[in-house]
Structures are given as structure tokens and as C-alpha cells.
N, C-alpha and C positions, 0 to 999 in steps of 0.2 A: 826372604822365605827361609825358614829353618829345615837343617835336612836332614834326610830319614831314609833308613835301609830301601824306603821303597820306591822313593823319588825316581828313580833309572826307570824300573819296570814302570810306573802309574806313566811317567812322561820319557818315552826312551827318543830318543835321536834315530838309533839304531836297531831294526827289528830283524831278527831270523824265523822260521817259519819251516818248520819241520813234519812232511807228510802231504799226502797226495789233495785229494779231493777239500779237506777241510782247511786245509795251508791254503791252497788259490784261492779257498773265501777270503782268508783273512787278507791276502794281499786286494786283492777285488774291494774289498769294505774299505782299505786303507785307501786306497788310490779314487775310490769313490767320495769319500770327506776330504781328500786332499792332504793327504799327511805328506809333509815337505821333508821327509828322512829321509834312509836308506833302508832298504827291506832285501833281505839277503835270503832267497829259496834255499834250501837244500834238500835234495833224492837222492838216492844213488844210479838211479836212470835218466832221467829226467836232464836236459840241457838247456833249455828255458822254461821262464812260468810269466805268463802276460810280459812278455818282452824284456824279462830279467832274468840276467845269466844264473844257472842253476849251482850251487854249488855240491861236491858229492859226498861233504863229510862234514864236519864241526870244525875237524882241524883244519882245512880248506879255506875257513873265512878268514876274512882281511884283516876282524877285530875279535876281540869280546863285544858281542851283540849285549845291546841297553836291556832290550826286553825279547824274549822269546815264546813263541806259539809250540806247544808239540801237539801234534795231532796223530800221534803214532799210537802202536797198540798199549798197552800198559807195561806188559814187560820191557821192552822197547826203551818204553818212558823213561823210565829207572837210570838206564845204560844214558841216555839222551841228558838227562839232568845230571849226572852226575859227573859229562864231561863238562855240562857249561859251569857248574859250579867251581871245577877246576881251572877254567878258563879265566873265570872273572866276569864273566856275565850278570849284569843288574836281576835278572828275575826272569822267571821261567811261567806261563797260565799249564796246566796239565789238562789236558781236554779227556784222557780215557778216564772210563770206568770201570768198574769190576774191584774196586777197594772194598775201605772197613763197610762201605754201603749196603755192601753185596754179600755181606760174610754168613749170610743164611743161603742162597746158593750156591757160593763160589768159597771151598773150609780156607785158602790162601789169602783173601782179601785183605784180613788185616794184616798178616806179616808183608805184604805186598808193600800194604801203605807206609809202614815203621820203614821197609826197607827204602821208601822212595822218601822220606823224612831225614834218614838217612845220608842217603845219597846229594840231597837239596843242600845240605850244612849248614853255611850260613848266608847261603844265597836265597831268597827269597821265593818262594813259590804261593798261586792261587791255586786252589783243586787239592786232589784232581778231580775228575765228574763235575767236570766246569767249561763254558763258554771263554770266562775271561773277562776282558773289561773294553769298557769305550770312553776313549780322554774327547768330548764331544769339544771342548777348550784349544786343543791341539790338531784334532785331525788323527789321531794316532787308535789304530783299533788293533788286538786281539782277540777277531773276535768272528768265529766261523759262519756269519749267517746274515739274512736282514734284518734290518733294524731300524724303529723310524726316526732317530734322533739329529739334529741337524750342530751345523759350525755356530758358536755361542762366542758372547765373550765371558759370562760370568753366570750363574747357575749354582743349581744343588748336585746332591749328589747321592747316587743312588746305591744302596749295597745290598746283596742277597746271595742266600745259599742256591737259591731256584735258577735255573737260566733261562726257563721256560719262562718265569712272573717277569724277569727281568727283561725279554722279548716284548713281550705283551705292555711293559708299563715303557718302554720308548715308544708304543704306537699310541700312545696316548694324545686328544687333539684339544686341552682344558688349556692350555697358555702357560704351562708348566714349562720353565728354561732348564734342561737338566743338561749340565757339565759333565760328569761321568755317572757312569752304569759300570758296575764291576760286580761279579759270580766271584764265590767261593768253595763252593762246594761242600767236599767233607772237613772243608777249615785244619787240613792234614798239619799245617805249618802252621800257616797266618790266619789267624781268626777276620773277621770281618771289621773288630772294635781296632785291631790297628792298622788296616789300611784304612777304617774312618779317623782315626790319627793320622794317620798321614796326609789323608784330604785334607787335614783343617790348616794345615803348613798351606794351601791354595791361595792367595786373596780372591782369586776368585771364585770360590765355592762358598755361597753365603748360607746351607744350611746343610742337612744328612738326614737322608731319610732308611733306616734298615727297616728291610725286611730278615726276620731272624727263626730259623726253625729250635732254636737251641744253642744256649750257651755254654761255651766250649772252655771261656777264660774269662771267671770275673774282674779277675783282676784289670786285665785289660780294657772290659767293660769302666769299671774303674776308675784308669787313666783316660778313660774320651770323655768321659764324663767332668772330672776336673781339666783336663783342655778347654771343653766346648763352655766351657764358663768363663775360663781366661778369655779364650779367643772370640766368645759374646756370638757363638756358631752353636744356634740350638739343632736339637735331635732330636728325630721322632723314630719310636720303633713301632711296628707291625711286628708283635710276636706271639707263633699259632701254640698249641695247648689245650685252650679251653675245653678240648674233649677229648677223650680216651682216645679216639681214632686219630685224630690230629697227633699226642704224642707218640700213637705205635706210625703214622705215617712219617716222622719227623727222624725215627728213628732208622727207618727202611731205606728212607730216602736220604739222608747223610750222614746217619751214625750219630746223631745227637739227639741228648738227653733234654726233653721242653723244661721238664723240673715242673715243679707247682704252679700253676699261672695265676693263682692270689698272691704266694711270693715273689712270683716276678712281679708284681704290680707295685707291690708295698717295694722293692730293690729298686726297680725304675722312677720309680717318686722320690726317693730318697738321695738317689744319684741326679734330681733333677734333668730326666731326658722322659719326654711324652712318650704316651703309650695311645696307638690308633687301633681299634678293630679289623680294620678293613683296607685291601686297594685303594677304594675310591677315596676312602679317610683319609692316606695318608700321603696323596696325590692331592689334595684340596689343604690338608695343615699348614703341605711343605713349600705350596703358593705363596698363604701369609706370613710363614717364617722369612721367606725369601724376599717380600716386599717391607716387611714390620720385622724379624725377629719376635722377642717374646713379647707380651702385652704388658700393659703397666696393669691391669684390674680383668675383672673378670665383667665389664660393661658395656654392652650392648645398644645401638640404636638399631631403629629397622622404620623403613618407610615402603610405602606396597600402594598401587592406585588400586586396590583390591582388600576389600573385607576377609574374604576369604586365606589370602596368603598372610594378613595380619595374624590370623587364627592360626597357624600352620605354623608362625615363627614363635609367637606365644610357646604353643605345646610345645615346640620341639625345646626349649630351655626347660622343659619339668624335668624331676629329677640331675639335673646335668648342674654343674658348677660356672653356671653364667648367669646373669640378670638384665633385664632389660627396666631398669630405671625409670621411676618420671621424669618427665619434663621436666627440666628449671624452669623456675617465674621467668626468667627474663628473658625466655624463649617462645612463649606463649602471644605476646603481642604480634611480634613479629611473624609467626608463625599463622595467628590468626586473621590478619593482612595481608596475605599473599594465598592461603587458602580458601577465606571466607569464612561464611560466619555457619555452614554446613559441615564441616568435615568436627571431627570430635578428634578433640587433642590428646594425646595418649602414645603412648610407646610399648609396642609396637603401634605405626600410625599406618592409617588409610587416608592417602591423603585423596582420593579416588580420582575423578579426571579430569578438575575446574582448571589443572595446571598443563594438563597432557598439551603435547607439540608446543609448547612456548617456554625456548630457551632460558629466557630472561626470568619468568617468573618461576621456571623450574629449577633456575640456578639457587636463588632465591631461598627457596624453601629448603634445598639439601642444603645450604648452608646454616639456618637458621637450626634446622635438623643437628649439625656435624658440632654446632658451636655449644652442645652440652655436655661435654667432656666424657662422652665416652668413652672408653680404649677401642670400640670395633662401631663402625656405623655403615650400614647395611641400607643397600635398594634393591631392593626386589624387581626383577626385572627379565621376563619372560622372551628372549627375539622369535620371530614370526619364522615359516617356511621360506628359507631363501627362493627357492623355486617356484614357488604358488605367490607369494606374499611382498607387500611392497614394507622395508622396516625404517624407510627415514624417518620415521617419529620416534624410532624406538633407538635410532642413534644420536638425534638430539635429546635425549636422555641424558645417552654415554654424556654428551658433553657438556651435557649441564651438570653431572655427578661430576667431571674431572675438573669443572671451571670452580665448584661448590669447595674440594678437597684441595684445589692452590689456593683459593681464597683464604680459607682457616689452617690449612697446616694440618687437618684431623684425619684418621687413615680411613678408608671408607673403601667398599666391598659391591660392585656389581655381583647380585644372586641369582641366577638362574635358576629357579626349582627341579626341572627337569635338565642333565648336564647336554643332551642335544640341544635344547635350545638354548646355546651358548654357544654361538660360531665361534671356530678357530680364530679366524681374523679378528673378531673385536676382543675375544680373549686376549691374543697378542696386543691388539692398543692397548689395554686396559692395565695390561703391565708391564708394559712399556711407562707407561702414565702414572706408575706408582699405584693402580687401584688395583684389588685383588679382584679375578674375574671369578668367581667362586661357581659349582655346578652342584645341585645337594642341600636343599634345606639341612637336614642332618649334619651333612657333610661339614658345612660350614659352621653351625652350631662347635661339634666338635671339634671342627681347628681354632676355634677362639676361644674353647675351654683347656685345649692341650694346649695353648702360646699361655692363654694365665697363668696356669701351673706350672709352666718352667719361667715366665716370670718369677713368680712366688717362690719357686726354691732359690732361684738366684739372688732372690733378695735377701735369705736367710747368711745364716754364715756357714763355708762347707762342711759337710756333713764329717764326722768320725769315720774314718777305714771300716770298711767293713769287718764283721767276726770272720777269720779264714782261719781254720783249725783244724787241720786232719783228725780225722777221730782215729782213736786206737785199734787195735781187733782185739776179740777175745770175746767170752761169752758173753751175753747180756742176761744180769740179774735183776730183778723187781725188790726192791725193798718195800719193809713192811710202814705201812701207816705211821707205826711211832717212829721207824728208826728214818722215814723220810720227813717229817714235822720236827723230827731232832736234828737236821742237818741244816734242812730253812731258817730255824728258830735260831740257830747257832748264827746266820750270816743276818738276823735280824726281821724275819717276817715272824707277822704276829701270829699264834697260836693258841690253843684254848689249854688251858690247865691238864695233863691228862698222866695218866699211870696205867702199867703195864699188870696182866695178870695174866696167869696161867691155869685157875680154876675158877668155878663158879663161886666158891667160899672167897678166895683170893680178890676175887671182882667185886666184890660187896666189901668186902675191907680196904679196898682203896676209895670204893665210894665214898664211904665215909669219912676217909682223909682229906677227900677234896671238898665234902660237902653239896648236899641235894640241891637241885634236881643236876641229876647228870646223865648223859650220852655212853650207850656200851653198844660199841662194834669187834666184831669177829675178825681178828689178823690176817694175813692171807689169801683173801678174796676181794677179788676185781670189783665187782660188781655190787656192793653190799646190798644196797634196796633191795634188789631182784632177789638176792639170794636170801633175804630175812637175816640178813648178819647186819643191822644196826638197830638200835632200838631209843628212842627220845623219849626224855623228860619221864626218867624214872627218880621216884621220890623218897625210896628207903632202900634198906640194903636188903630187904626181901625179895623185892621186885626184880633188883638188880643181880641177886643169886639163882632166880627163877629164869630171867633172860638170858643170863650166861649158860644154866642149866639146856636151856632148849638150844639153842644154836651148835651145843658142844663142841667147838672150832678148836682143831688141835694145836690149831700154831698161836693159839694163846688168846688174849683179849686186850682191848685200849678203852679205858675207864674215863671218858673227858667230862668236865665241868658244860653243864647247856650254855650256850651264848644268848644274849640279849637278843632280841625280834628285831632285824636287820630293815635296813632300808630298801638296799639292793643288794642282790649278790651278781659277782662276777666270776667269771671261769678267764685263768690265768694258764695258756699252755707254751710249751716248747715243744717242737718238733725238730728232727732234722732231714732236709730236703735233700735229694740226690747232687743236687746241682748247685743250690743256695746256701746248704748247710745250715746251720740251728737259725731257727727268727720263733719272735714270741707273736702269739697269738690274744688278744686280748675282746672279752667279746661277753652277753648278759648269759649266767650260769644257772646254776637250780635246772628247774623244769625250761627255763624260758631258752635254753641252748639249743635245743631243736625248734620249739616252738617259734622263735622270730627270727632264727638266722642271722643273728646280729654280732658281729666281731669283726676287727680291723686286725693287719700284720702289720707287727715292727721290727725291722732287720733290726741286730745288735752289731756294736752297743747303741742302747736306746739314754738319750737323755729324760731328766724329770720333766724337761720342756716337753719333748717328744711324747712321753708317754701323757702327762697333762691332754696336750690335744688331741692323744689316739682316744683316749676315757670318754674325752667330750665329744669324740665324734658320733660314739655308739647312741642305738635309740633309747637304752635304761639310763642315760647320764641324766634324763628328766627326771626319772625317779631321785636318783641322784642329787640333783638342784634344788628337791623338794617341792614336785610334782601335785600342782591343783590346789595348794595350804600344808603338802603333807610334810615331815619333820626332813628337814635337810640330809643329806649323810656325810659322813665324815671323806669329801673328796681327795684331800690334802698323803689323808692316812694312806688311803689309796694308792695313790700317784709316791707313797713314801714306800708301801709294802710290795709293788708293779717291783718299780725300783730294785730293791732287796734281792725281788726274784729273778731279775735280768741279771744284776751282778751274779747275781748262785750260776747260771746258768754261763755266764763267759766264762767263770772263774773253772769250773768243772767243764768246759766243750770238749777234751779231747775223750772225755767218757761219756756225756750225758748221751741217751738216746732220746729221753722224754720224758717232760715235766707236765702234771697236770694235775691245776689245783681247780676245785670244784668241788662245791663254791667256795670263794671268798669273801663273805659276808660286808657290807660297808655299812657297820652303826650309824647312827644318828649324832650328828656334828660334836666333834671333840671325844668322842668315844672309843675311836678306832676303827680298824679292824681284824677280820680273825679268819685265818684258814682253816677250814674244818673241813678239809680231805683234802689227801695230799698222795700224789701218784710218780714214784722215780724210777724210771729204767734206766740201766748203765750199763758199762763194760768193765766187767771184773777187772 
């Protein structure tokens, strides 16, 4: 096992436990899972605590304690950590609050926290405005309260800023084996991506499930990421955002920044680590990770003695990144022999109930079922009310699904639609038995499209560093139209022929330099359509002195050459995120940007590979392809001028604020294409 600053606290020998009422939990929880160390009280009143002599100070104990509870006031805390850091103590959990959390009630909070970061140096600390952790592997708890997690030998592992979610997801009764639960709170010290580092040193913690309100360190994101790929330890994140309230909640509640949650989507695909929506998502993914790891494909069987649940597995793969396959021929005989000549062969299958209560023929069929190579194969399988209801038919199921998955070797999935009706106990056989007890139509859907996708990026080659470039300060300026088309053009994106004027005479005499029909926009304005500062396919230089005449734009004029009648156009932007920093946005431009809502993110740097398949994910890449007979466009150009704009944009990060080209025209095959607006914000 490789070691790590946090090794002592995650798994300590030796515990101390500092503070009244919240300390004799922690000892109580410990002595409740059976933690076979030593646990050292200290109060300064106090003479025992559950039958252990009390100690009256830090300098009192016998050792440097492995890991320590404080459970004292905040100020306290400070004074507390910063003896054990002196001491040599492995880690410290900080249980107060009142830090950077709170720095809208309480104006001290953040210098509280810097000074308790401080004080911590280079001894490790969780929190503070944190419960702590539970080594479920060891018996070893920091941890002030109930909890419903039991003694394991190997398991996942759970990480979150919440202490409350992290409560709530040990009472969980789905057949989930979870080895540690650890809080972090305001992530003051240690972010939560390196004590998921430090997990993956476990052999026995086979996967990592965070829960994340905000990332604090990508870089460290980062590092678990290239671990969890060495160490073949996939990740799933739960991370909140999606709404306005969720980032001002996330920010209330531990001081961190959600950032954009399209770019964290596009950051976590890229770093290969799944992304769940939800609790119950990512308590059903972190099942299959822990029985399968990642998927080799994104394919699906499903078997159901019910029409209805066929229907329900169908829909729930629309839109999502899964399929469910036909049949092989060579599963069709056999399949039609042990169901008859009634059931209709098909994936998802009904196989309805010629097979129900008989083991042998229901082995049979999930075998025949498991042997078409799927990556996920699914039974559908509702249990009865234990109380009311009698379910041996419905556990000679069980063992005809686990008698069907030793036969072939193929990984197969008991489903519950409803997660009650999936008893605790068969969940527990069921993975025990190597089958995933899944609870969740949806649910399971989605953990078998998050395990394909971290397949799929693991099978890629690892990704480039991400772009990390503090940006500069200083003013931010807009440049104008030409002098930003002059900076692109310079690094190799195409542009339309164009010249500079600064009267209406002027403007007509470079028309005619460049030659009819040409484009005259007005310099200095945002918005040109709205504001009537562009004007198309003017065809002399009368027209063209007449339309400079009417716009009368002081800050001058841009005379460009018309372009050819484009296939598609695309909108090409950079932003930069509070949290993620610049990523490009690629997505269909013109009128169709509002209209269809259609754009993918690409962290930088982006490859031609990379940006190739962001183009073709979009819904215009049809137009693109040469949509219905219609003339192809030049994709290549595309994916060469994306290109152009990503390097402008690493090359310039510590100034750019925002790049935004719209549109960017894609001609028709071997023609190119051409930016014909172009938007740059910087820092002087």
C-alpha cells in the first residue's frame, strides 16, 4: 500500500477526542463498530469517559495521537490543532463552525479559517463544519453521531462536503458495501480529491463516490483522476449547480464556488470520472462500479415476464448513451425453445410467465439471454411484500439469474423498478454473488451509461493538463472588429478580405479596392444587426457611401469582401469560469444559437481529435455532412479553423476574458471557411 500524509488520520491506531458531549459520541460509535485501538479522552474536568481514563490536556497523552476529534468551540479549535500539529499527530477532523461558511453572519470567519490553516501546517486536517469520517474497513470512527454503516471487508467509498447527505447515504438498505464515509466541509486544508487519493492507496476500496458542492482544487481533481485510471478505481461525482439557488446554497453552506455546471460536465468527461444527478444515481452507479468497474460498450440486455416493464426499459435508454441491441442469430433458437413459440424475441424481452417458478428452464433462458455480449444484462424483477406476501418464486428467480451469470461469465443486474421492493437481504446475496441488485429503472439505466463513459475515456490516451493560467488584473478592453479578425488571422483563422475606413467617401473607396458585392459594418458596436450597423451585399460604391453615410459610426468602418452562401455556420466562443477557467464552447451560430440550443464544451487544450468529435456531436454537423442531397461542407476546414482559435486562446489565457466568433461560416467541401464576426475582451 503506497503512503500518504493521510494514511494515520483515514486509518489511526491511536485516537484523542477532544470536548464534551460530541467526543463521548465519537468514542461510543468507536467502541460500537469495534475499533481495536486506543482512544484517549481529554477535558479538563472530566476523569473518565465510558470507562477511559480522562486525560486533562494534549501535553498529558502518552503519544502523538494517529487521528484526532475536536469537538470544541472554534476558537478553541485553533489553540487545539495547533498543539497537535506540534506534537506530531497524523490529523485532526474540526467539528466547529462559524468559518469562511459563515462570513455573512459572523465578519471573523474567514480570518478564523486562514488562521486555523495556519495553525494545522502540515498536519493534515478535515473541516472544519464537519462530522469527520468512518473507516467502515477498520472499526475506526471520527465521527459524532449515528450512523447506519456496518464492519466490511472491502467496499466503496464515500466523500462529501455535507455531513448531513453523508448521514442519510450510510442509512441506505440497497446492498451498497461502503468502506469509508468522510465529510469535509469547508475543504479549509484538504480538499476532498486528496483524501479520494488517499483512498485509492486501499486495496480494499474498489470504487469513490463524491458528493461535491464545489471545487476548491482542480488540480488535485486532476491528480485522482490520473490515479483512478492507473489504479483501474473508477469515480463517480454527484456535483450540485444546475441552479442559481443550488450555487448561492453551495456557497453559504461551505464557501465554495459550483463554477458552470456545462463546464464542469465537459472537465469531468475529460478527466474520465462519471457525473450522477442524483443520491439514488450515485448509490446504484457505485453498485456496478464495485461488482464490474467500467463497462467495456455501452450494451444492454433486459428481460421482464411483463410487457409493461419491457416498455419502461426501452424509454428509459432514449436520449441517454446506452442501447439495447438485437438479438444474435445464434441466440434466437435457443431462446425460442425454452420460451415457446408465444413470447416475441426482441431486446428488451418479455419473456412473460411460460418460465415463472421453474429454475431449470429459467436458468436456461438468462443464459441464452447473458450469451449475446452485452456489457450489462438486466432482469427485471419486482420482490412481493415480505409481510403480506409469499416470494419463493421470486427467489428462484434470484437463482436462476446467479446459476445463468456463473454459467457464462457475463455480468447481469437484478432490477427492481421500485427500490422497496428490493429487500435488503437479497440485495446483500445478490452481491455477494457478483450480481448487481440495482433499485431504479432510471437509476440503473444511468449507472450503465456513467460505467461506459469511464470505460470509453479510459480507453482513450490520457488527456493533456488541463489550461491553469491565472489571469492578469487590469482593465478589460474590447477590441474592434478589424483589430480582433487581425489578431485571429495573424495565428491562422480564416477571414473575409476586409479594410478600414473612417468616412463614408473612404468606405466606398476601399469597396472598390476589394471589389463588389461587399459587407460595411460600423466599428464599435456590440450588437450590429440590432443597431442597423451592418449592411449585405452592396454592389457599388454609391450604395456603399450612402450606408456609411446613414450609420455615421464614429469609431470608423470595416469594408469586407461578401462570402459564398455557407453550408453551416458555427458560433466559436471562450469564456472564462470562476472555477474552471477559459474552455471553448462550440455550438450551431447565426439565428440557430438561440433557436436550438445546440453547443458542446471543450476544456483546453483541445486536440483536432477532440474538437473533430465535439463538431460531430452538434445537431448542425447534419447540415454539415450534407444533409438530405445537400452540398457537403467543408468539415476538415472547420476542425483546422476550431483549431487556430483554441491555440489563440491558450496562447493569450493570462489576458483573454472572451472570445466570440459568430458565425463562422463552413463553405461547401474544399472551400473553407471564414469568420465574419469576431468579439475580443482582454486585459490591458
Amino acid at each position: 500500500m503506497t503512503s500518504s500524509p493521510l494514511d494515520r488520520l483515514l486509518r489511526p491506531q491511536t485516537i484523542a477526542v477532544f470536548g464534551g458531549r460530541e467526543a463521548r459520541r465519537v468514542i461510543e460509535q468507536c467502541d460500537r463498530m469495534g475499533f481495536a485501538g486506543e482512544i484517549w479522552p481529554v477535558h479538563p474536568k472530566l476523569d473518565e469517559v465510558l470507562g477511559r481514563p480522562c486525560y486533562r490536556s494534549l501535553s498529558d497523552l502518552p503519544a502523538a495521537p494517529d487521528a484526532a476529534f475536536v469537538g470544541v468551540n472554534r476558537a478553541l479549535t485553533i489553540d487545539i490543532v495547533r498543539g497537535l500539529s506540534r506534537a506530531g499527530a497524523g490529523g485532526a477532523v474540526c467539528y466547529a463552525s462559524g468559518f469562511s461558511e459563515a462570513t455573512a453572519e459572523l465578519a471573523d470567519g474567514a480570518e478564523l479559517q486562514k488562521a486555523l490553516v495556519e495553525a494545522a501546517g502540515d498536519m493534515p486536517i478535515l473541516g472544519p463544519n464537519c462530522y469527520g469520517l468512518i473507516n467502515g474497513l477498520d472499526g475506526a470512527l471520527l465521527w459524532p453521531d449515528q450512523h447506519g454503516m456496518q464492519r466490511i471487508e472491502r467496499g466503496v467509498a464515500i466523500l462529501t462536503q455535507s455531513s448531513n447527505i453523508a448521514i442519510n447515504l450510510t442509512m441506505q438498505t440497497r446492498g451498497l458495501p461502503i468502506a469509508y464515509v468522510v465529510t469535509a466541509g469547508n475543504q479549509a486544508q484538504t480538499p476532498l480529491a486528496d483524501v479520494a487519493c488517499a483512498l485509492m492507496n486501499d486495496p480494499r476500496v474498489t470504487a469513490i463516490g463524491l458528493h461535491v458542492e464545489g471545487f476548491g482544487d482542480l488540480a488535485a481533481l486532476e491528480r485522482l483522476a490520473a490515479i483512478a485510471r492507473r489504479s483501474r478505481k473508477p469515480v463517480v461525482v454527484l456535483k450540485v449547480g444546475r441552479s442559481e439557488q443550488a450555487r448561492h446554497a453551495a456557497v453559504s453552506h461551505t464557501a465554495s464556488l459550483a463554477g458552470s455546471d456545462a463546464v464542469a460536465d465537459a472537465v469531468l468527461a475529460r478527466f474520465g470520472l462519471g457525473r450522477v444527478q442524483s443520491l439514488p444515481a450515485l448509490l446504484e452507479t457505485l453498485k456496478l462500479l464495485h461488482i464490474a468497474g467500467p463497462l467495456a460498450s455501452h450494451s444492454i440486455s433486459s428481460m421482464s415476464c411483463s410487457g409493461g416493464e419491457a416498455s419502461l426499459m426501452a424509454d428509459a435508454a432514449v436520449s441517454r448513451n446506452v442501447e439495447f441491441p438485437a438479438l444474435q442469430p445464434q441466440q434466437l433458437p435457443r431462446l425460442r425453445q425454452v420460451l415457446g413459440e408465444m413470447v416475441a424475441l426482441s431486446n428488451p424481452l418479455d419473456y412473460h410467465t411460460f418460465v415463472w417458478g421453474d429454475a431449470a428452464r429459467q436458468t436456461e433462458a438468462f443464459s441464452a439471454m447473458f450469451e449475446g455480449g452485452c456489457a450489462l444484462n438486466l432482469v427485471v424483477l419486482d420482490f412481493p411484500r415480505g409481510d403480506r406476501c409469499d416470494a419463493s418464486e421470486w427467489t428462484t428467480t434470484v437463482d436462476a439469474v446467479i446459476a445463468a451469470a456463473a454459467a457464462t461469465g457475463a455480468l447481469a443486474g437484478v432490477l427492481a423498478t421500485l427500490p422497496e421492493n428490493m429487500p435488503e437481504p437479497v440485495a446483500d446475496r445478490l452481491m455477494a454473488n457478483g450480481i448487481i441488485a440495482f433499485s431504479g429503472i432510471d437509476e440503473a439505466v444511468t449507472a450503465a451509461e456513467v460505467a461506459a463513459g469511464i470505460g470509453r475515456a479510459w480507453d482513450r490516451p490520457p488527456p493533456a493538463p488541463l489550461l491553469d493560467v491565472r489571469p492578469m488584473e487590469g482593465e478589460i478592453e474590447t477590441l474592434t472588429e478589424a483589430d480582433a479578425k487581425m489578431e485571429l488571422s495573424a495565428c491562422g483563422l480564416p477571414v473575409p478580405r476586409g479594410l478600414q475606413a473612417f468616412s463614408s467617401r473612404e468606405a466606398a473607396e476601399q469597396a472598390e479596392r476589394l471589389g463588389f458585392p461587399v459587407v460595411l459594418k460600423g466599428l464599435g458596436i456590440a450588437h450590429k444587426t440590432e443597431a442597423g450597423a451592418v449592411v449585405l451585399n452592396l454592389r457599388n460604391a454609391e450604395a456603399v457611401s450612402d450606408a456609411a453615410a446613414a450609420m455615421a459610426c464614429d469609431a470608423g468602418y470595416l469594408v469586407e469582401k461578401m462570402v459564398d452562401p455557407s453550408v453551416a455556420e458555427l458560433i466559436v466562443g471562450a469564456t472564462r469560469d470562476p472555477v474552471f477557467g477559459l474552455s471553448l464552447t462550440l455550438g450551431a451560430g447565426g439565428v440557430f444559437v438561440e433557436l436550438l440550443e445546440d453547443s458542446v464544451i471543450l476544456p483546453l487544450p483541445a486536440t483536432k481529435a477532440e474538437i473533430h468529435a465535439a463538431i460531430s456531436r452538434l445537431k448542425i454537423a447534419k447540415l454539415i455532412n450534407g444533409y438530405r442531397g445537400r452540398p457537403r461542407g467543408d468539415l476538415q476546414a472547420a476542425v483546422d479553423a476550431v483549431a487556430a482559435t483554441a491555440e489563440y486562446v491558450v496562447t493569450n489565457a493570462v489576458r483573454l476574458e472572451e472570445l466570440d466568433l459568430n458565425p463562422l461560416m463552413v463553405l461547401p467541401e474544399g472551400r473553407g471557411v471564414a469568420a465574419v464576426d469576431a468579439l475580443i475582451r482582454r486585459r490591458r
